[in-house]
C-alpha positions in Angstrom: 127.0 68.1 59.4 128.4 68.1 63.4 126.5 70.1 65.9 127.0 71.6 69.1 125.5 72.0 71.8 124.7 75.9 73.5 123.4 77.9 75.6 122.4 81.6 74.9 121.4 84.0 77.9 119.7 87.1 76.8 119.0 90.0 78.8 116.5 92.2 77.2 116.0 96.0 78.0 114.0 97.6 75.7 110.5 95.8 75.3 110.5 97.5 71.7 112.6 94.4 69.9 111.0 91.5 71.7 109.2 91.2 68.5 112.4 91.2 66.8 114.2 88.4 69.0 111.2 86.8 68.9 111.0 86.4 64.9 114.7 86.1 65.0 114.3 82.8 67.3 111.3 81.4 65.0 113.6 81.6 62.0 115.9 79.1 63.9 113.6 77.2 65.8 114.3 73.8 64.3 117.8 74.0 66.9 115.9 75.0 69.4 116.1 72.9 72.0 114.2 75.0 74.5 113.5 78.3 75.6 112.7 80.0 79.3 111.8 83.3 80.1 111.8 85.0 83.1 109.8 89.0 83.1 111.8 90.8 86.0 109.3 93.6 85.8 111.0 95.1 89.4 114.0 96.0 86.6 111.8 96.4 83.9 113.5 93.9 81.6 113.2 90.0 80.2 115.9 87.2 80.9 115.9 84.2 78.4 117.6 81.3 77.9 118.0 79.4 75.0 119.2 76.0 74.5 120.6 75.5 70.9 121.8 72.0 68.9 122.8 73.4 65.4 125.9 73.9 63.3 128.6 76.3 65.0 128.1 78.9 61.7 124.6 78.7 62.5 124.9 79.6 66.7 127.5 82.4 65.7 124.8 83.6 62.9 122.1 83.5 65.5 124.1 85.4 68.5 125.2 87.8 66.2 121.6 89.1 64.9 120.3 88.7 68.3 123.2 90.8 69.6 122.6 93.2 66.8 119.3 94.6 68.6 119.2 97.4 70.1 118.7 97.2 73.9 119.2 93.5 73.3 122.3 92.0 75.6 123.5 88.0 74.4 126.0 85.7 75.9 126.7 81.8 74.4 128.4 79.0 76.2 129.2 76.3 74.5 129.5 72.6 75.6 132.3 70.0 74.5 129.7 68.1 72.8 130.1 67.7 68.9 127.8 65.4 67.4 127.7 64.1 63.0 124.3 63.8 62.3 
């Protein structure tokens, strides 16, 4: 199965699906490399960043659902690194 290698930026603006993103990002934590959070409570939103090592279908899957909430803004960049495992 080859891998890559992401990063997801997430801007969150309605506290009301943290708990969402947050079960969301459990169901896939065994590609997560790392997470960081950052509460910006001056704006009153969340900024997260999420390094990823999973199948392409899988990140897609992933930013899609994650996109999918409401108040919930997602951005992946990829690297050039493909990896077999």
């Amino acid at each position: 199965m080859e891998t890559r290698v992401a990063v997801m930026s997430i801007i969150v603006e309605n506290p009301d699906s943290v708990e969402a993103l947050n079960a969301l990002l459990h169901t896939f934590s065994p590609y997560v490399i790392g997470r960081m959070g950052i509460p910006y409570r001056d704006k009153n939103i969340s900024i997260i960043s999420v390094a990823v090592d999973a199948p392409q279908n899988e990140i897609s899957a992933l930013s899609g659902k994650i996109g999918k909430l409401n108040g919930v803004s997602i951005k992946t960049a990829y690297s050039g690194v493909i990896s077999s495992e």
